[in-house]
Structure formats: structure tokens, C-alpha cells
N, C-alpha and C positions, 0 to 999 in steps of 0.2 A: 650321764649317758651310759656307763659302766654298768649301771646298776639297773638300767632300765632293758639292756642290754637281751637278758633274759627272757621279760615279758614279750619283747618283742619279737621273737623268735619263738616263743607261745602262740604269739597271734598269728604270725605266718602261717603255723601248722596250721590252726582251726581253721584261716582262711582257707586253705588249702582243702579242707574237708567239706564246708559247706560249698564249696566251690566259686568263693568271690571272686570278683574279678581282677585275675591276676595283672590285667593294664593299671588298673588303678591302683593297687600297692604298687607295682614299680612305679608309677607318678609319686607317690606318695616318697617313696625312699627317696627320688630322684630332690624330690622339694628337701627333704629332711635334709639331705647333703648339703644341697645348695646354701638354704639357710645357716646351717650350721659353719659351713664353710666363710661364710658371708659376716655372721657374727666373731666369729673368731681370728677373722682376717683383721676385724675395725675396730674391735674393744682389748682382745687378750694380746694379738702381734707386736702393737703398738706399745703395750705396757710392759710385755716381756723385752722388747729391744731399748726401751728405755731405762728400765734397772737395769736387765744385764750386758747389751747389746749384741745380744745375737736373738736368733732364731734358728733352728736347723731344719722344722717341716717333717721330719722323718721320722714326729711323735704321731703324726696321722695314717703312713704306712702301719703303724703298731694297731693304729683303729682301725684301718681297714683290715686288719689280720681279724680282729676281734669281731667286726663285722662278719665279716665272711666266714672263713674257714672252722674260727672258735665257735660263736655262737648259730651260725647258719643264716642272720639276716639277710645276708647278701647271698644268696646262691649261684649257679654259672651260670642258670639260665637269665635269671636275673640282671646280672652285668650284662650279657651278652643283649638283652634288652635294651641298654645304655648306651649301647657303642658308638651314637651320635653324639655324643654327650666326649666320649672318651679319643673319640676322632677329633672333634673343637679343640680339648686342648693342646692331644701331641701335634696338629696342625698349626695353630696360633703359637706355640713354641717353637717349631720351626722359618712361622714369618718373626717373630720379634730376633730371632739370630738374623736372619736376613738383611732385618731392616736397622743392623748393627754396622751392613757393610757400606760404607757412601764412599766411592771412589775420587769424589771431588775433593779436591782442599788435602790431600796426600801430604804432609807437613814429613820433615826429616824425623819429628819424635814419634811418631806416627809410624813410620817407616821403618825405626829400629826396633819398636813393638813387633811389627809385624815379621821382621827378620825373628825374632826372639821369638814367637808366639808359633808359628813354621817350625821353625826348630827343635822345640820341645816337644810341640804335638807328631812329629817325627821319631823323637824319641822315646817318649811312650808308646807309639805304636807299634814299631819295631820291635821293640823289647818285650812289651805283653803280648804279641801274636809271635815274634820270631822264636823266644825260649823252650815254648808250648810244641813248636811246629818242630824246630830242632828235637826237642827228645821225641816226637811221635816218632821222628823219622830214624834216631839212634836206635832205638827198643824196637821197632820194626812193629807197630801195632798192628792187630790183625783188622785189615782193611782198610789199610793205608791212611792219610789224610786230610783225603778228600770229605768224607763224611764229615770234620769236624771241623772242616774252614769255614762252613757261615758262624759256627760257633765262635770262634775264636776271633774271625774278623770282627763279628759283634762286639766284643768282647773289648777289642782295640780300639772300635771306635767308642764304647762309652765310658771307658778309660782316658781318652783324649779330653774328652769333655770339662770342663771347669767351671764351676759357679758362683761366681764374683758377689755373691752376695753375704760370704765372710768377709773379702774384703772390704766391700762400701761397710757393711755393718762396723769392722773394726774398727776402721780409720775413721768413719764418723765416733765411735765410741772416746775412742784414745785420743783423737784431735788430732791425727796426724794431718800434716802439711806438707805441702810441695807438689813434685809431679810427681813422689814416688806411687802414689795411691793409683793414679788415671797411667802409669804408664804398667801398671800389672796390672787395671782393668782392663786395657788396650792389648795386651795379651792374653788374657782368660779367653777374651772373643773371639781372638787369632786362632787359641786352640780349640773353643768350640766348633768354630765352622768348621775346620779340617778335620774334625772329630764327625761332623755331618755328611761332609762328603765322603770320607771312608763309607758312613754307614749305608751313605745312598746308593755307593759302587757294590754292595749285597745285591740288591734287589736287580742290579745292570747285569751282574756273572752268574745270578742263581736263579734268574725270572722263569720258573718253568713255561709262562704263558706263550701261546705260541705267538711269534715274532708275528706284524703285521703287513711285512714287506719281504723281497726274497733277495734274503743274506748267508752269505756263506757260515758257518759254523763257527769259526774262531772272530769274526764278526759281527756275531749275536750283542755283545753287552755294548759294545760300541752303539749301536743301534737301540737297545736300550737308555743308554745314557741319553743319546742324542732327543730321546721320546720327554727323557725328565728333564731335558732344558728348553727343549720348546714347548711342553705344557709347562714348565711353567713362568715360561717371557711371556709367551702368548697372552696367558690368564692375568700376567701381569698388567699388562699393556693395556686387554681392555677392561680390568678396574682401575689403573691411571685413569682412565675417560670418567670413571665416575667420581674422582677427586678434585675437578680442572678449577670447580667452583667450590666456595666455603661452604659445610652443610654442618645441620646442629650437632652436637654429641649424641643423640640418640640417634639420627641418620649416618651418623660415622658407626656406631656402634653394630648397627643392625647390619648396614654395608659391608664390615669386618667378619660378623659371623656368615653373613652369606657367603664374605668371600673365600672363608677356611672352610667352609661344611662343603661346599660344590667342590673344590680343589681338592679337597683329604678323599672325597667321596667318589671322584672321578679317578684320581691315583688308587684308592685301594681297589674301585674294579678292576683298573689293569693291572695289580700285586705291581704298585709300584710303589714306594717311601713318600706319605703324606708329608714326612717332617723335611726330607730332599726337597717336593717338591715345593713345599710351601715357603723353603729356605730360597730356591732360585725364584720364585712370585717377590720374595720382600725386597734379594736385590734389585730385582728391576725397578721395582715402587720407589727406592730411596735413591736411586740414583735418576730414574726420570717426570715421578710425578711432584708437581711446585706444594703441595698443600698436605705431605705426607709429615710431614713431623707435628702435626697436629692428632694425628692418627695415631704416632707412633706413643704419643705422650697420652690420652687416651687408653692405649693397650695395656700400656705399664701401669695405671692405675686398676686396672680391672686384671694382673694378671694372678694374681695373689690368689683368691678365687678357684681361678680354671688348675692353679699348679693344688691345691689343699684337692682339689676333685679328683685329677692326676695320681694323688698318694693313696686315696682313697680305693681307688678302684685295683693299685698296685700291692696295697697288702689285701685286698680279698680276693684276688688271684693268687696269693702264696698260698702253697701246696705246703704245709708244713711237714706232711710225715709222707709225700708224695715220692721223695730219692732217698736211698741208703744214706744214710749217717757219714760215712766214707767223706759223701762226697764233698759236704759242706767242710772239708780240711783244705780244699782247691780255694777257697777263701780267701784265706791266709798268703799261699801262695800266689795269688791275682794283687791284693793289698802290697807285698812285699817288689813286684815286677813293676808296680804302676809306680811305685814310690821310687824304685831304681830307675825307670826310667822319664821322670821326672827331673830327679838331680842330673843326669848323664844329658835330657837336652837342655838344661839349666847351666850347667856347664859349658856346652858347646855352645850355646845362646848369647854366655859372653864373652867367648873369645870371637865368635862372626862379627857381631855389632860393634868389638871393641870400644866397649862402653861396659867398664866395669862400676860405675857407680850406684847402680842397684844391686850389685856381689849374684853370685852364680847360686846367692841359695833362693833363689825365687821361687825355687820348687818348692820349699815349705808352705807359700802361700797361693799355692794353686792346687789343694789337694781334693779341694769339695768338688765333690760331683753336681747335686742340685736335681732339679726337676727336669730338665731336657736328658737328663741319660736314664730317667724314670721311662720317661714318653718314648725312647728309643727303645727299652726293652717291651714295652705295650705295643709298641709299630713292629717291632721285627715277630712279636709273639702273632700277633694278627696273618700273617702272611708265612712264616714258615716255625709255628706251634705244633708240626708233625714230624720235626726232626726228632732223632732218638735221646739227645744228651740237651734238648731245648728246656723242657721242665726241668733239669737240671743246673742249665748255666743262667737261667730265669732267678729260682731260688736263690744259688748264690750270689749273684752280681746286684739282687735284691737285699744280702745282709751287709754287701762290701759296701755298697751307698751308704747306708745308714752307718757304719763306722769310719769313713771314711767322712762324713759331712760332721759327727759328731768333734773327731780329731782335729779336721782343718782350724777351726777357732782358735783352740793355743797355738796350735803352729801359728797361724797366721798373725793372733796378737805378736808372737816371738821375734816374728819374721820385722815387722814394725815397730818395734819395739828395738830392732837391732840395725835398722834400714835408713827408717824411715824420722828418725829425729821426734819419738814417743817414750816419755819418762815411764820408767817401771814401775809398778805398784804402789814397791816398797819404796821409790823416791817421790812417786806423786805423794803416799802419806806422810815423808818426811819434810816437802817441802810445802803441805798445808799447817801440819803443827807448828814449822818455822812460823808462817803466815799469822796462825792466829795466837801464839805469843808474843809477835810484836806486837 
């Protein structure tokens, strides 16, 4: 594809001169994604986690760079064509967190997750939004720090965010055992959703859209919030109606996209968070409708797919030479605050629960970000892309992913490796030579 990379960005122009029709290449890209996505999900994913057991996803952000920006296949007009496509997945991202929450069946191990998983998405958040907000406010920047709070709250919430897909991959790798695996997956998801609702309380204190009812001023978000949770009970409730009865996987399928495209499509006319709303649709589904974990199990196989589309459309929206050089040092700094405040509610996480038999370094394996804090920088970008320092905190929190997804792996083997009752390397190959000299 590299190499073809070129041509095709040839044929754009010429199309562009004789005047074809531009619906039809973007169909055309649109299929090349798909496919391509579809193939590399079922043949290369598979073989890649089987040698080495990981995947990290964050080699298709570099293709859509390439797509986009480098070579020009992908243009803005282009993606902007797409954005039904790009609305599907950050919305289906936000039902499959949803439909992570089932309030039934509340078990005590379940419970101390959930104390743990609170607590840390507490402490990243704090910590990456509080450090930021403190020095605006020491250095006395000019124009205070109002301007830079959707920023930063962005920021916090997809720092919160964790993507357990080091984990299963590791501990399937390594053959780790026990509950230590499912009781820091039961936390990733704790910090995800709280990671979602921060991000949804944006769009509740910064909705410029005018309120639909007469609320006093300090008010406002209140009123907002109350809008994102009964669209989306509401919407919930009458798609429960179309689950009551068993329908095929292609009728579950079709049922699903309809029900994230009208959801994400009705939220973004009123500039409200598809991925909010479609998070409070999943928990209604999984706590009231009888035939949803069939759906849910369905999604998971097809989500592979919609997240490779996701990365796609995320590096050919990277502005590469779009911000000062400068700025891409805040980086480092974002990496450094998410990490501190990882360990700091990792810490506090075991002294609440007082359950220290998972150790307080949990933070080392909760560092990956993943595809929902992709989808959240594509949602917050769609809705407020006219702030001044957006293409800025865009670009960067686009390099911290990818470094940040690349590093969670050793950490996280580390982490189980010291945790979780998983022989090191260097003892797995010492104790196969034993094997095969007797």
C-alpha cells in the first residue's frame, strides 16, 4: 500500500481535472478502508498476537498520516464526506463501555474493582487537569483559564481512559491465572466509564447551543446533562423493544448500526457527546433488555473493524507541521502527569479497598490508552475544532497514544510477571531446556 501510495494521489489530481465524480472516489476510498481494514483485522491481527502477543493499532494512525496529510489521498474534504462512517464507530465505542456496565450480580470482587477503578480515574484526573490549571493560575497567563478548560478537561478525560486490550492480550500470552487478570480488567472499565463521563460533562458546561427550556445561568449544564441522560434512557428503552425476541445476526447487526447512527446523529445535532450518549443507551440495554448479551457478543466480534477505521481517519486528520514545534514538548509533560497520577490513585486504590494482594503498582498495567480515547479526540474535535489551542492538544494527545499504547506492553507483561504468578523469560527458557533434557 506504501508504494501504491503515490499513484493514488496521482489519480486523485487527474480525477480532480477531468472532473469525476468526486462521490465515487470517496465510495471508492471508503470500500478500500473497509476492505483493508477487514483483511488485516482476520489474517495479519491474528498471526501478529500469536507470535508475539500483542497488537497495539497505532501502526494505522501512522497510515492514516500517510494517507492524508503525507501523500494527500485522504483530503478534509474527503473525510469530512465520511463522517457517518466516523460518527458509527466513536458512537459503538461508547455503547460497548456501556454495555460493560450490568448492575446486577454486584459481587464483593466486583466491588473492590470498582472502589479501585474510582479511585485511580480520580487520580489521573486531578493530576492531569489540576497541575496544568495550578501553573495557568501561578504565571497569571494572559486570559485567565477559562479559554483552556475544555482543553485540559479533554485532556483528563482521555488520560482516564484505559485499554485492557494489553491486558487480555498479555495474560493470554504469558498464561497468567487467577483473578488477577479479570480484577484489572474490572478496573480498566471503572476508569474508562469515569473517563466518559468527565468527557460528557464538556459538552453539559460548554454547549454553546441555546438551552431548550428557561433555565437560569449557573443551571445551564445541569440541564444539559439532564438532556444526555434521557436521550439517552429513552433511546435505550425503545431499542430494548426491538430485542424482546431472538433475531438473526444480520438483524442484530443492522438493528445496532441503526441504533448508533440515529443516536450519534441526533446527539451531534444538538453538539452533544455521541460517545456520552451512547454510553448511557448501553447502560440501559444491559441492565434492562433479556437478549442483549447476544448483541454485546456480536459487537466484540465486529469491533476490530470499526476501531482499524477510527485510527485511520485519526492520523489523516494529523496536522503534522500545522502547531509550533514548541508545542509538541507538552507531550512529554501529559505522559509524565498521567503516569504520576496513575501510581498516586494506585496507591490510594490499596489502601481504600485494603486489599493489597494485587500491590499498588497496578498503574503499570493500566497505561494503554486504545481506541475510545482516539474516538474521544474525533468527538470533542467535531464540536469544538474552533478553539484556539484544539489543533494543538489534537496533535499532541495524538503522539501520547501512540507512545503510550506502544509502552503499556512491557509494563504490563512486568506488571504480571511480578503479580500475577507468570515465569520470566529467562525462567520459561530455563525451565523448557530442563524439560527437554530429561
Amino acid at each position: 500500500m506504501i508504494f501504491v501510495l503515490p499513484a493514488m494521489s496521482w489519480a486523485a489530481e487527474e480525477g480532480a481535472q477531468h472532473q469525476v465524480d468526486s462521490d465515487l472516489y470517496r465510495v471508492l476510498i471508503l470500500l478500500a478502508i473497509v476492505g483493508a481494514a477487514y483483511i488485516i483485522t482476520h489474517l495479519l491481527l491474528e498471526r501478529l498476537a500469536e507470535r508475539f502477543g500483542f497488537v497495539t493499532g497505532t501502526e494505522y494512525i501512522v497510515l492514516g498520516a500517510l494517507l492524508g496529510p503525507v501523500f494527500g489521498v485522504l483530503d478534509t474534504e474527503t473525510i469530512g464526506a465520511l463522517t457517518p462512517v466516523n460518527v458509527l464507530g466513536t458512537g459503538s465505542l461508547g455503547l460497548l463501555a456501556g454495555l460493560n456496565l450490568r448492575f446486577r450480580g454486584f459481587t464483593p470482587f466486583r466491588m473492590r474493582a470498582f472502589q479501585s477503578g474510582i479511585t485511580i480515574a480520580l487520580g489521573t484526573l486531578l493530576t492531569v487537569v489540576g497541575v496544568p490549571l495550578l501553573a495557568l493560575i501561578y504565571f497569571d497567563f494572559p486570559g485567565g483559564v477559562d479559554p483552556f478548560m475544555p482543553i485540559l478537561l479533554c485532556s483528563g478525560a482521555v488520560a482516564v481512559v484505559v485499554n485492557t486490550g494489553p491486558l487480555r492480550a498479555m495474560a493470554a500470552f504469558w498464561g497468567a491465572e487467577g483473578s488477577t487478570t479479570d480484577f484489572s480488567v474490572q478496573v480498566a472499565r471503572f476508569c474508562s466509564s469515569v473517563g466518559i463521563i468527565a468527557f460528557g460533562l464538556i459538552f453539559c458546561f460548554y454547549n454553546e447551543t441555546t438551552v431548550p427550556f428557561d433555565v437560569d445561568p449557573p443551571f445551564v449544564w445541569m440541564t444539559w446533562l439532564g438532556i444526555h441522560l434521557l436521550l439517552g434512557s429513552v433511546l435505550g428503552l425503545i431499542f430494548a423493544g426491538f430485542l424482546i425476541r431472538e433475531l438473526s445476526d444480520d438483524m442484530l447487526i443492522t438493528i445496532f448500526m441503526g441504533m448508533v447512527i440515529f443516536t450519534s446523529g441526533f446527539a451531534y445535532y444538538l453538539h452533544l457527546s455521541p460517545i456520552f450518549v451512547n454510553f448511557v443507551l448501553g447502560v440501559v440495554l444491559i441492565n434492562v433488555s433479556q437478549h442483549v448479551e447476544h448483541v454485546h457478543k456480536r459487537l466484540l466480534e465486529i469491533r476490530r473493524p470499526l476501531y482499524i477505521i477510527l485510527f485511520f481517519f485519526a492520523g489523516a486528520g494529523w496536522a503534522l507541521s500545522a502547531e509550533p514545534i514548541w508545542g509538541y514538548l507538552l507531550v512529554f509533560a501529559y505522559l509524565v502527569l498521567r503516569f504520576v497520577g496513575r501510581m498516586i490513585g494506585s496507591i490510594g486504590a490499596s489502601r481504600i479497598t485494603k486489599d493489597r494482594s494485587y500491590g499498588s503498582g497496578l498503574y503499570r498495567a493500566l497505561q494503554g490508552s486504545g481506541a475510545l480515547s482516539v474516538a474521544m479526540l474525533l468527538d470533542f474535535t467535531q464540536v469544538f475544532g474552533n478553539l484556539e489551542y484544539a489543533g494543538l492538544m489534537y496533535n499532541g494527545l495524538l503522539i501520547a497514544i501512540v507512545l503510550s499504547e506502544i509502552a503499556s506492553y512491557p509494563l504490563t507483561r512486568n506488571w504480571l510477571i511480578d503479580v500475577a504468578d507468570v515465569a520470566s523469560p529467562e525462567k520459561r527458557g530455563s525451565s523448557t531446556q530442563t524439560q527437554e533434557a530429561s
